[in-house]
C-alpha positions as CSV (number, residue, x, y, z in Angstrom):
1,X,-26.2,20.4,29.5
2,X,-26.0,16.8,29.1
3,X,-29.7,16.7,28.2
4,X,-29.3,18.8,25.4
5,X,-25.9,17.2,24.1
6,X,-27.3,13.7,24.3
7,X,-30.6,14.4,23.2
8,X,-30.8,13.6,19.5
9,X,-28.6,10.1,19.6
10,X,-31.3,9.3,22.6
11,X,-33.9,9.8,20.1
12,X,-32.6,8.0,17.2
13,X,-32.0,5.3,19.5
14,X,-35.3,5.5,21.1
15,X,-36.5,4.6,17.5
16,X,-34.3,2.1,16.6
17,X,-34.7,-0.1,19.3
18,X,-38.7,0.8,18.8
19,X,-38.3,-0.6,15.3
20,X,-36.5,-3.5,15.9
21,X,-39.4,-4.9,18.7
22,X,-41.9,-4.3,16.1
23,X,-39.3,-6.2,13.4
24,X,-39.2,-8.7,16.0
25,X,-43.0,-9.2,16.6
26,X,-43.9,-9.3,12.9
27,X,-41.3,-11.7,12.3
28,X,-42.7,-13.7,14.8
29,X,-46.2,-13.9,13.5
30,X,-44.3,-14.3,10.2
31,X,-43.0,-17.5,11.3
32,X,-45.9,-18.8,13.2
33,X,-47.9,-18.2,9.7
34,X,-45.3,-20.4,8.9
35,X,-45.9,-23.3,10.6
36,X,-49.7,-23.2,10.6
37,X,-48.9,-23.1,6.9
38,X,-46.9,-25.5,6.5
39,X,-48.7,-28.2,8.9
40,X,-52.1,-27.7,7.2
41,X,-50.6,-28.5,3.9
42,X,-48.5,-31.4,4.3
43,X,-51.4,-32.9,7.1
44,X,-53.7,-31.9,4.2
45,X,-51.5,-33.6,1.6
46,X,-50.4,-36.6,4.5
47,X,-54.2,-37.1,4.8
48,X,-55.3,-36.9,0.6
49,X,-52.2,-40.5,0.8
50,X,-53.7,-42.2,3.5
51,X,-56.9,-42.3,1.5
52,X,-55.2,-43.0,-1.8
53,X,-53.3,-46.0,-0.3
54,X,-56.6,-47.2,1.6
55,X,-58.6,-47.8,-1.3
56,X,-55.4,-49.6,-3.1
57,X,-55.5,-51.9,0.0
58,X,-59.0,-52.5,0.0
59,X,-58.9,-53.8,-3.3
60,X,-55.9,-55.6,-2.7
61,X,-57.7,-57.7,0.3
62,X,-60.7,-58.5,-1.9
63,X,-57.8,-60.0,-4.6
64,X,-56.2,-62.3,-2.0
65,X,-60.0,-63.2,-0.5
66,X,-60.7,-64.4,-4.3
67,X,-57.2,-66.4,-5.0
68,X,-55.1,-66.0,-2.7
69,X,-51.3,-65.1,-3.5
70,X,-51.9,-65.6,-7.1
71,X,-55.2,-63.9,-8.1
72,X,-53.3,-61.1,-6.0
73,X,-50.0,-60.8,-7.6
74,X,-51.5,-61.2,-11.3
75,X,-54.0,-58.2,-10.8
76,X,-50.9,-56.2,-8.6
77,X,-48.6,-57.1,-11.9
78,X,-51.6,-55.6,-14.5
79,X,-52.3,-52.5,-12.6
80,X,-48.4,-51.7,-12.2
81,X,-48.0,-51.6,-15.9
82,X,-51.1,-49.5,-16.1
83,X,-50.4,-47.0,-13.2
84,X,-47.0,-46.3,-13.1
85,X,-46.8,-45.8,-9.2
86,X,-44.2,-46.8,-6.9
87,X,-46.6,-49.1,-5.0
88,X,-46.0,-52.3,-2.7
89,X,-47.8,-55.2,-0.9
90,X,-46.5,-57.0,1.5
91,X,-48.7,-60.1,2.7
92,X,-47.4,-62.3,6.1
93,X,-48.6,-64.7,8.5
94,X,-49.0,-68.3,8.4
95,X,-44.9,-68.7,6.8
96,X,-45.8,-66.4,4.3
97,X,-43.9,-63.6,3.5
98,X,-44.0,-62.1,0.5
99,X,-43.1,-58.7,-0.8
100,X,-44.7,-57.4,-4.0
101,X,-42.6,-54.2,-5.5
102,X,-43.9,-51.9,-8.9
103,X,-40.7,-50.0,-9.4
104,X,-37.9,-50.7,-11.7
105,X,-35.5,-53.7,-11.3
106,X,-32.8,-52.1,-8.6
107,X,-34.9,-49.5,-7.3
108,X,-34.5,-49.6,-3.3
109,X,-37.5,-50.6,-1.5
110,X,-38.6,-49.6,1.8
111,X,-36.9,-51.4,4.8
112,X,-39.3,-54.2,6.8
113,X,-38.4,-53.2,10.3
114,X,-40.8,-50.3,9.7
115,X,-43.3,-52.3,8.5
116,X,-43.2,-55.4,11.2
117,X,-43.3,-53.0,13.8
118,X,-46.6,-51.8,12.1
119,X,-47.9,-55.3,12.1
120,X,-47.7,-56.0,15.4
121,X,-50.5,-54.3,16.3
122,X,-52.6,-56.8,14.7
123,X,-55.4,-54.0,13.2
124,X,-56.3,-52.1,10.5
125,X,-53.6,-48.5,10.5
126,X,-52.5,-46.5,8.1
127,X,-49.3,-43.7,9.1
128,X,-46.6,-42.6,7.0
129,X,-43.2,-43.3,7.5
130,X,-39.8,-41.7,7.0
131,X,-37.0,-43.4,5.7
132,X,-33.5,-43.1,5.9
133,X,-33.4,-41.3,2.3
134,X,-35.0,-38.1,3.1
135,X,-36.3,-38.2,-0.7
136,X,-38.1,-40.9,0.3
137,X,-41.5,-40.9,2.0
138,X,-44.0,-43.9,2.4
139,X,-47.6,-43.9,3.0
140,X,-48.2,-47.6,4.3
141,X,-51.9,-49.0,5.2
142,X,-51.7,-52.2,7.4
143,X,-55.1,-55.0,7.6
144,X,-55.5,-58.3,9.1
145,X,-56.6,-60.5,5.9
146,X,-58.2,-63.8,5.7
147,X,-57.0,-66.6,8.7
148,X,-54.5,-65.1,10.4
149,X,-53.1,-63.2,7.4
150,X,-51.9,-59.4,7.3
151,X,-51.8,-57.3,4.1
152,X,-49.4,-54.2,4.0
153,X,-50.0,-51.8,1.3
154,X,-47.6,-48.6,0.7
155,X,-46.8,-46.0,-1.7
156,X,-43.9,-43.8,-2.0
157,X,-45.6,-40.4,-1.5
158,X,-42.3,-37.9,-2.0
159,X,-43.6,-36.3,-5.5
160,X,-46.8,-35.6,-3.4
161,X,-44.8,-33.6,-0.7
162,X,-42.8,-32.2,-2.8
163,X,-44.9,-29.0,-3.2
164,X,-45.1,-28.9,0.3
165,X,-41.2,-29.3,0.7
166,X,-41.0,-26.1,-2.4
167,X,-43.3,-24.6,-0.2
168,X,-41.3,-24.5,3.0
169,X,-37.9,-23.6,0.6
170,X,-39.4,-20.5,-0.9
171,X,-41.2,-19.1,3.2
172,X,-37.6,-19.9,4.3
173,X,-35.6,-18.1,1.6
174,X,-38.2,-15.1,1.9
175,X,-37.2,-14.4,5.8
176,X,-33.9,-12.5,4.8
177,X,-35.7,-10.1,2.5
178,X,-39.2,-10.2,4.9
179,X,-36.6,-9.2,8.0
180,X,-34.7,-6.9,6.1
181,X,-38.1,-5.1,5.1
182,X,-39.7,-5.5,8.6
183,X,-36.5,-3.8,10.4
184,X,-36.0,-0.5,7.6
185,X,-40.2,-0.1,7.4
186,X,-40.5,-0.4,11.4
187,X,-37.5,1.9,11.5
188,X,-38.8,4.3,9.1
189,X,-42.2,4.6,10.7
190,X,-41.4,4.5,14.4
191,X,-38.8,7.1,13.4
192,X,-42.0,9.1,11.8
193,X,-44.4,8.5,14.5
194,X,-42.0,9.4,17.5
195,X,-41.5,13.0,15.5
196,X,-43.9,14.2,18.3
197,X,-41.8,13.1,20.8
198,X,-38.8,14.5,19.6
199,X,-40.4,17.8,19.1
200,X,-41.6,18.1,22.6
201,X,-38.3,16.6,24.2
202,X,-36.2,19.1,22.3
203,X,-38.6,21.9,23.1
204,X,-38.5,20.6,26.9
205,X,-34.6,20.7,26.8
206,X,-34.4,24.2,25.4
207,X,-36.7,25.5,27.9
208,X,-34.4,24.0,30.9
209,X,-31.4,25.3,28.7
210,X,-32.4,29.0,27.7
211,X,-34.8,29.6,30.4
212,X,-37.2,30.8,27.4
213,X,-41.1,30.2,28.1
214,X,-41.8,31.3,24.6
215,X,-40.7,28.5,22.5
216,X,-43.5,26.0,21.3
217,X,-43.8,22.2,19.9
218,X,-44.3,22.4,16.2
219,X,-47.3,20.1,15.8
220,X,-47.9,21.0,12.2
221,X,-49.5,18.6,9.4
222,X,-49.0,15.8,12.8
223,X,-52.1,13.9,13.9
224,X,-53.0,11.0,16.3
225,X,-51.9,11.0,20.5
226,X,-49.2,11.8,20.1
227,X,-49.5,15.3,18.1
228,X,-52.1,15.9,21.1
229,X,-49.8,15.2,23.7
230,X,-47.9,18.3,22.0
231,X,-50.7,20.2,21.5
232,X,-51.2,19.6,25.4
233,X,-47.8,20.8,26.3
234,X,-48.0,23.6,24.5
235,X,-51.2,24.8,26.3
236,X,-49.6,23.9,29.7
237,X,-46.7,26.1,28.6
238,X,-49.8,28.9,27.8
239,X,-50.9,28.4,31.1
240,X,-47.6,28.7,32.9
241,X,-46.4,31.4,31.2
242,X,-49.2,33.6,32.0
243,X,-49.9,32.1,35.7
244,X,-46.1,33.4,35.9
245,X,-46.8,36.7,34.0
246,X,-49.5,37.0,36.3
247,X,-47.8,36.6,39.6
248,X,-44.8,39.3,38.5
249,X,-47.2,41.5,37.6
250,X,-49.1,41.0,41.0
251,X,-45.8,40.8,43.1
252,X,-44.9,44.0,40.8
253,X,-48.8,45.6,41.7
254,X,-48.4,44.1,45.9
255,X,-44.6,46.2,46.2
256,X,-46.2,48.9,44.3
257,X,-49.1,48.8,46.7
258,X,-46.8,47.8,49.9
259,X,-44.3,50.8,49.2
260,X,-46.9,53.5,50.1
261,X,-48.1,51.9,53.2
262,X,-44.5,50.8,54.5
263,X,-43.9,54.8,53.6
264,X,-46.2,56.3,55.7
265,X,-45.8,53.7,58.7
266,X,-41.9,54.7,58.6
267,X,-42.7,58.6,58.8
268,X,-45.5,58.0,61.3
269,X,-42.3,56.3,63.2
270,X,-40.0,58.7,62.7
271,X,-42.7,61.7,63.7
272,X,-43.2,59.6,67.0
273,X,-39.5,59.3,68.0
274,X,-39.5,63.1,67.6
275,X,-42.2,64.0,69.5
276,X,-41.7,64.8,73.1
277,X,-46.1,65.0,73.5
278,X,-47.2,61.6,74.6
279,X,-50.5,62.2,73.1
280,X,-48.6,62.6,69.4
281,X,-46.7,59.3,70.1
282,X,-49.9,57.6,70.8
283,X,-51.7,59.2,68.1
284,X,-48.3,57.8,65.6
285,X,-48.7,54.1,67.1
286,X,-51.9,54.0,66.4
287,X,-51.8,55.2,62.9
288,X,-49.1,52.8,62.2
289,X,-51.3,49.7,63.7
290,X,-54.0,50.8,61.4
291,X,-51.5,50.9,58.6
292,X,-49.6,47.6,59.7
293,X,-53.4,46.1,60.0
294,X,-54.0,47.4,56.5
295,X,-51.1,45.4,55.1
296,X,-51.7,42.4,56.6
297,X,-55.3,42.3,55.3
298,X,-53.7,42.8,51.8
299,X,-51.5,39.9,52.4
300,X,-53.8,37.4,53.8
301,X,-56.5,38.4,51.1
302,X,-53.7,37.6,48.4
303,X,-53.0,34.1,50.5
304,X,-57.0,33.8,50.1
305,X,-57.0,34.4,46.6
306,X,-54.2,31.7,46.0
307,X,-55.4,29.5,48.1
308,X,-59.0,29.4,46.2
309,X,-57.7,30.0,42.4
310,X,-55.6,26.7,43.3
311,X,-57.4,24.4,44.8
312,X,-56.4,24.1,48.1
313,X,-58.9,26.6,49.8
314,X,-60.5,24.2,52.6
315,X,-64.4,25.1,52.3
316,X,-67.0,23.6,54.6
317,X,-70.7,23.8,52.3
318,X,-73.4,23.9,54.6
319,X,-76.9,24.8,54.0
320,X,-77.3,28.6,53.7
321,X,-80.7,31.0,53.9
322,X,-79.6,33.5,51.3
323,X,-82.0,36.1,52.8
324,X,-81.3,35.8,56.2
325,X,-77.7,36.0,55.3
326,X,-78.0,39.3,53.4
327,X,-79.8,40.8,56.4
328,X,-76.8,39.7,58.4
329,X,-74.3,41.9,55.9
330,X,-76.9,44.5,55.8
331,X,-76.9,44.7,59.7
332,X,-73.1,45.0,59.4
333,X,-73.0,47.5,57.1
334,X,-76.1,49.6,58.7
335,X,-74.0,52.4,59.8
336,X,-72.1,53.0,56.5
337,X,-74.7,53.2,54.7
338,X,-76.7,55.6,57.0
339,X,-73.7,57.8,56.7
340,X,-73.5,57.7,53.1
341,X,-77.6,57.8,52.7
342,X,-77.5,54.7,50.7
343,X,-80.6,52.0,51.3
344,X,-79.9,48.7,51.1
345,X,-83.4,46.6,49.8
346,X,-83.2,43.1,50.8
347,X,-85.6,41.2,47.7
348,X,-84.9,37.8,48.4
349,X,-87.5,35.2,48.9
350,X,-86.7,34.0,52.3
351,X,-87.1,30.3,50.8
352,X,-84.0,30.1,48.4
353,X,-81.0,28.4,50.1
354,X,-77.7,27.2,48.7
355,X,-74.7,24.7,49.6
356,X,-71.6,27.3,50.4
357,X,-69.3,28.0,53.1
358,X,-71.2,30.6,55.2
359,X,-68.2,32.4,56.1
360,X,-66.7,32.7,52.5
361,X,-69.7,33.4,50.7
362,X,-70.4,36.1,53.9
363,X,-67.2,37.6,52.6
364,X,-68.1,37.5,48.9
365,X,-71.4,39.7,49.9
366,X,-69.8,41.9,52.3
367,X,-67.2,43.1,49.4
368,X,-70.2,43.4,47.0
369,X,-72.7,45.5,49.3
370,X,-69.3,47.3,50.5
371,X,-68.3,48.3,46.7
372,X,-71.9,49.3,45.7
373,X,-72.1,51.2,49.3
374,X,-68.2,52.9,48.6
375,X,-69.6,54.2,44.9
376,X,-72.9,54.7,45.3
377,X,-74.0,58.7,45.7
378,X,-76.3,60.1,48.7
379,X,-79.6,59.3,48.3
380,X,-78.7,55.9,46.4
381,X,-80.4,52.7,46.4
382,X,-79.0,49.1,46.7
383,X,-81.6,46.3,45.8
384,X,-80.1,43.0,46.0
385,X,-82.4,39.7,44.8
386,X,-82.5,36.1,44.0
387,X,-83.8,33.4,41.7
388,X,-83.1,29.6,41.9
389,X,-84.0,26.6,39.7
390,X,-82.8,23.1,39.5
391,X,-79.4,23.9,38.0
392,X,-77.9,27.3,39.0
393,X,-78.9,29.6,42.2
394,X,-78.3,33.4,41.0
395,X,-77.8,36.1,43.6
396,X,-77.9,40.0,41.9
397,X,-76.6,43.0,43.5
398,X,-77.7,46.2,42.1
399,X,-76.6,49.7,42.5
400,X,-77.1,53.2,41.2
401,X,-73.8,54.4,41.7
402,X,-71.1,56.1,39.0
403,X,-70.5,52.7,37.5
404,X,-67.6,51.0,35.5
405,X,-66.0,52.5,31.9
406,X,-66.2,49.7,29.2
407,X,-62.6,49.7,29.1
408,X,-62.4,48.6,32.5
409,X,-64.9,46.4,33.0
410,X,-62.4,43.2,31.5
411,X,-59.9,44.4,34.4
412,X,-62.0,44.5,37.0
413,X,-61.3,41.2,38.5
414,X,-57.5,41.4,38.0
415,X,-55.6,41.5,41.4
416,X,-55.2,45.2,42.8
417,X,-56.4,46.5,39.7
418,X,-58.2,49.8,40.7
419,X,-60.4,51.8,38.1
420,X,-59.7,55.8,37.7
421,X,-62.5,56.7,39.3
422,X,-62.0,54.4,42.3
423,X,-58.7,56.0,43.1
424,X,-59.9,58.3,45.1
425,X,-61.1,55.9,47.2
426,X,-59.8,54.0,49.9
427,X,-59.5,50.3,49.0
428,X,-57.1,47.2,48.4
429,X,-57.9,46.9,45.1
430,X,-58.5,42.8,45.8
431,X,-62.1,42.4,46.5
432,X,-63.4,41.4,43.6
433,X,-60.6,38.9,42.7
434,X,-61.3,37.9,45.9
435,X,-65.2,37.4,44.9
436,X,-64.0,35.7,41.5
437,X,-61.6,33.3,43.6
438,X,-64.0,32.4,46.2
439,X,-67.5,31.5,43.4
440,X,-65.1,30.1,41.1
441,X,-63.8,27.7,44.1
442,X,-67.5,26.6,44.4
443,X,-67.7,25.8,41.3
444,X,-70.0,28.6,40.2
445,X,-68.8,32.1,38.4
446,X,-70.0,35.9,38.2
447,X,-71.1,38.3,36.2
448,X,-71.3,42.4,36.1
449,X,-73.5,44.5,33.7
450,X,-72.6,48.1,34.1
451,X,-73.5,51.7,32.6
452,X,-71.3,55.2,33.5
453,X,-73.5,57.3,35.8
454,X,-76.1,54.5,35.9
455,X,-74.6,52.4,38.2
456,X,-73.8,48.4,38.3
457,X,-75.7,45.0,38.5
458,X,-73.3,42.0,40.0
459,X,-74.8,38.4,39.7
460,X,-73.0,35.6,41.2
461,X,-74.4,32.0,40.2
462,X,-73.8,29.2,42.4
463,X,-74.9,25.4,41.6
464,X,-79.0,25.1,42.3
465,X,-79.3,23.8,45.9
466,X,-83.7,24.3,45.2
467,X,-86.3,25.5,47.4
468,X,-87.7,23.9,50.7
């Protein structure tokens, strides 16, 4: 019961928490778009600066080279007013230190611990630094200049981040409604693709509940593995139901068939145990071995049948002569057929062999040659032939007997299925499901072709084991 109770909040949550990984994982990539973003345009931008402020200190060496502090601070002056930027140059070394600014008078310059740790490398750099306003950030070049000279160059490079930084603002404020989208679109399309699921869960529970092999998984307008999974069940549930209709109605056919038997044997008993003749006792033991012998064939051809229609028949293939084996049956069944004036023609090329299990594809002639013996009339004939190629060996047994109706023909290789005009007969009614259960277990299949009054023509085809 608790399967059926729980069953739809399972499901619902089943696809929530399926939505929410996939949320997760695109939110994820979301972000890492993110930072690849975001480094490749502010290195891009970082990178445009450096080259900006490189050529602004090359020119700035090449002033000091031609007049030294002067020249350099008269053409610094000229190209302030001109430009506009928020530039510096910083020349040191040899007790001089001085600090050329652009901006307006009380604008707040960069700091010079920044910028000595920068010099003591002695070398031509360039790197941007941070300061401790976050609004400002400088793109300084550093150069060794003249003797024993360095020239520092920066510009305040916050307008050319700022892009960047608008950039950043805008990903950032889009991850409530990119989250938002990524958790109710996840949500609404794992709920849609794990439909199937449901279907066939629900279906599965009802089944266990109700007992009721006839209910199906609605895989309507559905497509993808998942409506084939249900597709899938539902054939499994095809095949189950009739594997089950098909073992009541044999159990129903084997007690139908068991009843007469298990009659007969109890009257044959009862007979004995009221006889005083010794001779009628005897004669009532026997009669009830040969019916107790009767039902155990029955059930250990059913056990046969089982055992081969499932798979877990154990067969031994071994090379077989098809010929000699027919002469074999034939020999067994010499005295039969003498009594019933039947011939049995052995046509087959003494060359053909196949890969079987001698003993079970014995059996599989035996029943054939003893059918086409039981219905054949006096005077009959019973040619039996072979043909092989590379793919398929095919064996034919032919008789001239009454034959099979059309309408039973389909039936013939039900279990204990017996024709009208077999009745009178004395038979299980197995031996050709037996045959069907014993070719079909080596993986090859059978065929009949027959005619009322002109007898019948049963081929079994095995997989081609060619000639010598």
């Amino acid at each position: 019961m608790s399967l059926d109770t729980n069953l739809k909040p399972q499901g619902l949550f089943s696809s929530l928490r399926l939505s929410l990984f996939y949320a997760l994982l695109f939110i994820l990539g979301y972000l890492g778009l993110f930072v690849v973003a975001d480094y490749i345009i502010r290195d891009s931008i970082a990178d445009n600066e450096r080259e900006i402020i490189a050529e602004r200190l090359s020119e700035y060496r090449v002033w000091f080279n031609r007049g030294q502090l002067q020249e350099l601070r008269s053409r610094f002056e000229e190209q302030s007013l001109r430009s506009g930027d928020l530039i510096f140059v910083r020349i040191s070394g040899n007790g001089l230190n001085s600090f050329l600014f652009s901006g307006p008078r009380g604008q707040s310059l960069i700091d010079e611990a920044p910028l000595e740790k920068l010099a003591e490398s002695r070398r031509s750099v360039v790197a941007t630094i941070n300061t401790e306003d976050p609004a400002q950030v400088w793109t300084v070049a550093s150069s060794p200049v003249g003797d024993g000279y360095l020239i520092q160059a920066g510009r305040i490079s916050t307008e050319a981040f700022r892009p960047a930084d608008r950039f950043r603002k805008l990903f950032l404020r889009a991850m409530i409604p990119v989250s938002l989208f990524a958790i109710i679109g996840g949500w609404m399309m794992s709920f849609h693709a794990m439909k199937p699921v449901r279907d066939l869960t629900a279906t599965a529970a009802d089944i266990v509940k109700t007992g009721n092999l006839d209910q199906r998984v609605k895989v309507e307008n559905q497509h993808g593995d998942l409506a084939r999974m249900g597709i899938l069940f539902n054939r499994m549930l095809d095949q189950n139901q009739m594997l089950i209709r098909s073992m009541k109605e044999s159990l129903d056919n084997t007690a139908h068939d068991l009843r007469t038997p298990m009659a007969r044997m109890r009257a044959i008993a009862e007979t004995a145990l009221a006889a005083d003749d010794k001779d009628a006792a005897t004669e009532a033991l026997s009669d009830c071995m040969e019916e107790s012998d009767r039902v155990l064939k029955m059930l250990n051809t059913l056990m046969d049948i089982s055992e081969a229609e499932t798979g877990v028949m154990q067969l031994s293939p071994v090379v077989v002569n098809l010929a000699e084996m027919v002469d074999q049956v034939a020999e067994i069944y010499e005295l039969v057929s003498e009594d019933r004036d039947v011939t049995i023609k052995n046509q087959i090329d003494h060359e053909i062999e196949v890969m079987a299990d001698r003993s079970r594809l014995q059996q599989v002639i035996a029943n054939l040659v003893d059918n086409a013996i039981k219905y054949s009339e006096p005077g009959g004939r019973i040619e039996i032939d072979a043909e092989a190629n590379e793919a398929e060996t095919a064996l034919h047994i032919s008789d001239e007997g009454i034959g099979i109706s059309p309408e039973a023909l389909p039936k013939i290789w039900e279990r204990l299925y017996r024709a009208d005009q077999s009745r009178s007969k004395r038979g299980l009614g197995l031996g050709l499901s037996f045959v069907k259960a014993i070719v079909d277990a080596h993986g090859g299949r059978v065929e009949v072709k027959s005619e009322i009054g002109a007898g019948s023509r049963f081929s079994i085809y095995l997989p081609g084991h060619g000639s010598r």
